[in-house]
Each structure stands twice: as structure tokens, then as C-alpha cells.
C-alpha positions as CSV (number, residue, x, y, z in Angstrom):
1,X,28.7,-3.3,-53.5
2,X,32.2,-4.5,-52.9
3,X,33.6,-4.9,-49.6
4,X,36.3,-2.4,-50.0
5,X,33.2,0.5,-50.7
6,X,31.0,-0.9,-48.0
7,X,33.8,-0.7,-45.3
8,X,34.8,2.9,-46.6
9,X,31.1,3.5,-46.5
10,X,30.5,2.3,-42.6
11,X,33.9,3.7,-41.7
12,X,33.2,7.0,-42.9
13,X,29.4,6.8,-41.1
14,X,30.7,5.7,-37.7
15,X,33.9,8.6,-37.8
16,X,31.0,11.2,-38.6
17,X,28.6,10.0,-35.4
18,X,31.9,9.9,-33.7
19,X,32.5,13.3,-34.0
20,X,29.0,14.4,-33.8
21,X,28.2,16.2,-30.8
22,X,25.4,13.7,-30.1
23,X,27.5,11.4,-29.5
24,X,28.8,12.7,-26.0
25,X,27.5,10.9,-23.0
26,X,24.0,12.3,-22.2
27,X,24.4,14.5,-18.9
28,X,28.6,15.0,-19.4
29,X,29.7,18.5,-17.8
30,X,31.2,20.9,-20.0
31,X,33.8,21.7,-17.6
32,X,34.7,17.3,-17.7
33,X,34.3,17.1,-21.2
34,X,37.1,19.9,-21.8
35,X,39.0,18.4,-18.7
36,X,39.2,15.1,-20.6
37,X,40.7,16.6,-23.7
38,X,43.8,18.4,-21.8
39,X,42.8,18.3,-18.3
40,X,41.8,21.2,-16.0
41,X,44.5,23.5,-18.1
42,X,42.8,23.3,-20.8
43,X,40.8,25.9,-19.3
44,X,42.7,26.8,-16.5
45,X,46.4,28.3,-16.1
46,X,48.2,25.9,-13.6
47,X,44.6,24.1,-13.3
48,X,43.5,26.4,-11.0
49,X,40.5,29.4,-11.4
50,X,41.9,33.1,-12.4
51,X,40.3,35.4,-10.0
52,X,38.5,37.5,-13.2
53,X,37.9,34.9,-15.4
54,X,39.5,36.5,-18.4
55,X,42.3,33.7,-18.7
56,X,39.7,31.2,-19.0
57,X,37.4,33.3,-21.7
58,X,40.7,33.9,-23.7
59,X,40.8,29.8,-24.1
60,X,37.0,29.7,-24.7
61,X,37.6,31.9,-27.9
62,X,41.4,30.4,-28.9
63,X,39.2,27.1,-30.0
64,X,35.6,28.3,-30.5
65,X,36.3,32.0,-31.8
66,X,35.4,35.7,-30.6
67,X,31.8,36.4,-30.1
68,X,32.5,38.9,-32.8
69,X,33.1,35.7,-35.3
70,X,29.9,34.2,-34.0
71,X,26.7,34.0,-35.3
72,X,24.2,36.6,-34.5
73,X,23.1,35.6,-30.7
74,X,26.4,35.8,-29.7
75,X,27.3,39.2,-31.4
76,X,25.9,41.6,-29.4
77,X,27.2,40.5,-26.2
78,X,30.9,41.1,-27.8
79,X,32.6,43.4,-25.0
80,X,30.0,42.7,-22.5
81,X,30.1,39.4,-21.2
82,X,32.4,36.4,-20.9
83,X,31.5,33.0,-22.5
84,X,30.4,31.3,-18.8
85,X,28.7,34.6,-18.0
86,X,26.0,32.2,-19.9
87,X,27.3,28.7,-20.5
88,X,28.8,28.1,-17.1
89,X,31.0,25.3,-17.5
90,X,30.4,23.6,-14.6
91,X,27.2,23.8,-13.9
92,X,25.8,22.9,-17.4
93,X,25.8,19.7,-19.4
94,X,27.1,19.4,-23.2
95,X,24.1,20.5,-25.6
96,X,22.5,22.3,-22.8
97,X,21.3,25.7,-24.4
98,X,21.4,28.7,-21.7
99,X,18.3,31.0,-22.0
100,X,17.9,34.5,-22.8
101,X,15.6,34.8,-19.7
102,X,18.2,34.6,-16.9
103,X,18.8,38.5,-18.2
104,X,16.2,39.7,-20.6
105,X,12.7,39.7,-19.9
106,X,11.2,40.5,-23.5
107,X,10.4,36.6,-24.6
108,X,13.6,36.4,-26.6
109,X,15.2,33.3,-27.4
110,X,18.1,31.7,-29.7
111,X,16.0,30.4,-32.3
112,X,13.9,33.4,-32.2
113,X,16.9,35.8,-32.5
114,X,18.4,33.3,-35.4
115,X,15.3,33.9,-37.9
């Protein structure tokens, strides 16, 4: 293999784990992972916490989409709740999965409701 293909090879392999989400710092906060792309405004008006939330929810869906546009755990909660109604930003870590059971009580989960 030449070295021109092996270095477009391993360049190509180390840009995809990179990007991967795995490749985040095990433990990292949601909310300091989104601070360190554009600081606390990138959630935040003027940094600072709007008293209902909806400013922040409007960013959540301007780079990860509507619930509508989501697959099919998220659908139904379209018009009912806020993204960190479950994923609270600041109290979870990137990759953390919230669970159905902080507010349904039938056994329910993401993988389950996926199938």
C-alpha cells in the first residue's frame, strides 16, 4: 500500500473517532460540552437562564431538530415537554441516556419503545 493511501486511510480513521461521540471525555457535562463550542450563549441568551426555558429549548431543536423530526421515543412528547424536561443539561453527562421511569411506571424503555 503506498504511503499516500495509507495516510488518507489513517487520516480518514482518526477524523471519524474524532467526531465520534465516544470520543468526548468520559464524565463531560452536557451543559460544558455545549459551553465549549460557543460558551454559555450557546444555550443561553446573554448567558444567563430564561425564566421558562423555552429560549433554551428553541436552541436545543435549531441544531438537533424538533421532537417532531425525531425518532419515535421522542415523538410523542412533541408539545408536551421541553428537551431538559429529560436530558437536563447540567446535571447529566454526554451519552448518559435519561429513563422512562422518572415519569412512566409501565417498564418502558428507549430500546424497548425503538423495536
Amino acid at each position: 500500500m503506498s504511503n499516500k493511501l495509507l495516510s488518507l486511510v489513517f487520516g480518514a480513521a482518526f477524523a471519524a473517532l474524532a467526531l465520534s461521540p465516544s470520543a468526548f471525555a468520559d464524565g463531560q457535562e452536557l451543559a460544558e460540552m455545549h459551553a465549549e463550542m460557543d460558551g454559555c450563549e450557546a444555550c443561553h441568551a446573554d448567558g444567563s437562564p430564561s425564566a421558562d426555558g423555552e429560549y433554551e429549548f428553541e436552541q436545543c431543536q435549531s441544531c438537533h431538530g424538533t421532537l417532531a423530526e425525531m425518532d419515535a421515543v421522542h415523538q410523542p412528547h412533541d408539545g408536551m415537554l421541553m428537551c431538559a424536561d429529560c436530558h437536563a443539561p447540567h446535571e447529566m453527562n454526554v451519552g448518559d441516556k435519561p429513563t422512562c421511569d422518572s415519569c412512566h411506571d409501565d417498564g418502558r424503555t428507549a430500546e424497548s419503545v425503538l423495536k
